[in-house]
C-alpha positions in Angstrom: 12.7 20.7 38.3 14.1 20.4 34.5 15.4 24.2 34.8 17.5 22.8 37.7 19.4 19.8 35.8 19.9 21.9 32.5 22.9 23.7 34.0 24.4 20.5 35.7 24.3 18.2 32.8 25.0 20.9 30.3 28.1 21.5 32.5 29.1 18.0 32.5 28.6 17.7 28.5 31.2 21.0 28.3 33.6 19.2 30.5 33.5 15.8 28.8 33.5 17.5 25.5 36.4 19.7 26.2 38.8 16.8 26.2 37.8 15.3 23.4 39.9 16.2 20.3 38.8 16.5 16.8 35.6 17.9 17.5 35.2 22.0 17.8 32.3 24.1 19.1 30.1 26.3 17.1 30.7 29.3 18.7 27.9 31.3 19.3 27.3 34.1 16.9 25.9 37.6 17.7 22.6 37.8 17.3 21.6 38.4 13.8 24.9 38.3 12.1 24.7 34.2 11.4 28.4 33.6 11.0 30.2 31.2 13.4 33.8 31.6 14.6 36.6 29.4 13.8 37.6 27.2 11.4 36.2 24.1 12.9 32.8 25.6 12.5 32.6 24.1 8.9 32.9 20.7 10.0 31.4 21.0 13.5 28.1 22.9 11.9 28.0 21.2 8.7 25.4 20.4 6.6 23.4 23.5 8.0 20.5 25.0 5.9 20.0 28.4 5.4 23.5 29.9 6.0 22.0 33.2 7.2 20.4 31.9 9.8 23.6 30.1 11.3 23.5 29.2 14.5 21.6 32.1 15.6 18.1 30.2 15.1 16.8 33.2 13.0 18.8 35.9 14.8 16.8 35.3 18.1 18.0 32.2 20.2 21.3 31.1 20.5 22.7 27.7 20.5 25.3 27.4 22.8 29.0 26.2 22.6 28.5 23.5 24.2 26.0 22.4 21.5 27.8 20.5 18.2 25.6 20.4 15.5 27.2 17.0 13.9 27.5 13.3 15.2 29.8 11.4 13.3 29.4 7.0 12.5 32.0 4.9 11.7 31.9 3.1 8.4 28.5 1.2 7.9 27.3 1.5 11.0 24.6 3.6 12.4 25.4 3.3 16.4 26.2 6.3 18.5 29.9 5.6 20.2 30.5 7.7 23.6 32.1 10.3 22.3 28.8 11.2 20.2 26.7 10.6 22.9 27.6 13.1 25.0 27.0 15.7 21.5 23.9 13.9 21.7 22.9 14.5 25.4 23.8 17.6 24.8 21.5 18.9 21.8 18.4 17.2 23.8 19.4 19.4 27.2 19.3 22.4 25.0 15.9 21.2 23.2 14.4 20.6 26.4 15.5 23.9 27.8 14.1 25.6 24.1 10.4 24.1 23.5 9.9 25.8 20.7 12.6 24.9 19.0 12.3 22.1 16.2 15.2 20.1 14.5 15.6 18.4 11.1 18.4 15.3 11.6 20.2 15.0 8.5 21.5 12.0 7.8 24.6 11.5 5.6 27.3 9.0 4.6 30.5 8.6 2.0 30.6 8.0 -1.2 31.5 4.5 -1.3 28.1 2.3 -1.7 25.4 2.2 -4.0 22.8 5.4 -3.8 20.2 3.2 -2.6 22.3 1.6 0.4 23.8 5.3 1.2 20.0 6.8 1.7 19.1 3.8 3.9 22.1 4.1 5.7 21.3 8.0 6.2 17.9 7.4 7.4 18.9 4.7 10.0 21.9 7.0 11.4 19.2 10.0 11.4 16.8 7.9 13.1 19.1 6.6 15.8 20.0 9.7 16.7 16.1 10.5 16.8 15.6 7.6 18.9 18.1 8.7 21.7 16.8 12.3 21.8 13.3 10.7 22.7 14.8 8.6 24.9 16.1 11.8 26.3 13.1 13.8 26.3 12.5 15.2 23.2 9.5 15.4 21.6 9.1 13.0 18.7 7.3 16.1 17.2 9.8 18.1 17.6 12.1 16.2 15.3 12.4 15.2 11.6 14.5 12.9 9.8 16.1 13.7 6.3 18.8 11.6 4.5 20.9 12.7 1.8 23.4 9.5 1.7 26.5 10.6 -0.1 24.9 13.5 -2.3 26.2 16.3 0.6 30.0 16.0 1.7 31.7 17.8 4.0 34.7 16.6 2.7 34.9 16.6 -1.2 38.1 13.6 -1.0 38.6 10.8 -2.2 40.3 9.0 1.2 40.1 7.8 4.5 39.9 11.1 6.1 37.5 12.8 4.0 35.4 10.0 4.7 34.7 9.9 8.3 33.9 13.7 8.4 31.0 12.3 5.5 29.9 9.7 7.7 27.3 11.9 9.6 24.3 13.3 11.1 23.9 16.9 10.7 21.5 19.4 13.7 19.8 22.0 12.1 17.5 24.1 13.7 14.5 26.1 13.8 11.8 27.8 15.4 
């Protein structure tokens, strides 16, 4: 029964994510060589640990295109918006179609605020984000939470841009 809403809602993610700008795809790498295609793989897969490993989960699953690995917050905030949502939905479909895949939630923010406020506001975007893949069937075991407040920018600016690609929670995966 869950094998046969994967594809359909992992279809509908691909479609609503494909008109939303701003955002890339990690593209798939071939298994074993942990580099992603594109330039938007920096920002899409950011925060990821263990750059050899990539996307490829250790060389031996994949995580699809459709899969983003980062949810971006507005400023002081830790709610999901739509358009994260659906990057959302779309990590828990693959989760629940990988069991024995885990995930650490990284949770990260700009450098404006105190270092104390910033790790606070980290663990409560991590933790929403944990909260709605429960909601959506994944395993509360199968999830961590990390924050790093402002100590890991994408972005190393000083401005408004560089700031909302900080203002983030980062999938990275394992198994």
């Amino acid at each position: 029964m869950k094998t046969k809403l994967i594809f359909p809602i992992l279809t509908l993610c691909a479609i609503s994510l494909a008109g939303c700008g701003g955002q890339q795809a990690v593209k798939p790498s071939t298994a074993g060589s942990g580099q992603t295609s594109g330039q938007g793989a920096e920002a899409a897969g950011a925060g990821q640990a263990g750059g050899a490993e990539g996307s490829a989960l250790g060389g031996q699953q994949q995580v699809p295109a459709v899969v983003l690995h980062t949810v971006h917050f507005a400023f002081d905030s830790s709610d999901i918006d739509s358009k994260n949502r659906a990057i959302v939905e779309a990590n828990a479909a693959y989760m629940n179609a990988n069991p024995q895949v885990t995930v650490t939630l990284q949770g990260n923010t700009d450098e404006r605020g105190t270092r104390e406020y910033n790790l606070a506001l980290g663990e409560r975007r991590a933790q929403a984000v944990k909260r709605m893949m429960r909601v959506l069937g994944v395993a509360t075991d199968r999830m961590k939470t990390v924050s790093f407040g402002a100590e890991k920018p994408v972005d190393m600016g000083h401005n408004k841009a560089a700031w909302r690609l900080n203002r983030r929670v980062d999938f990275v995966y394992s198994d």
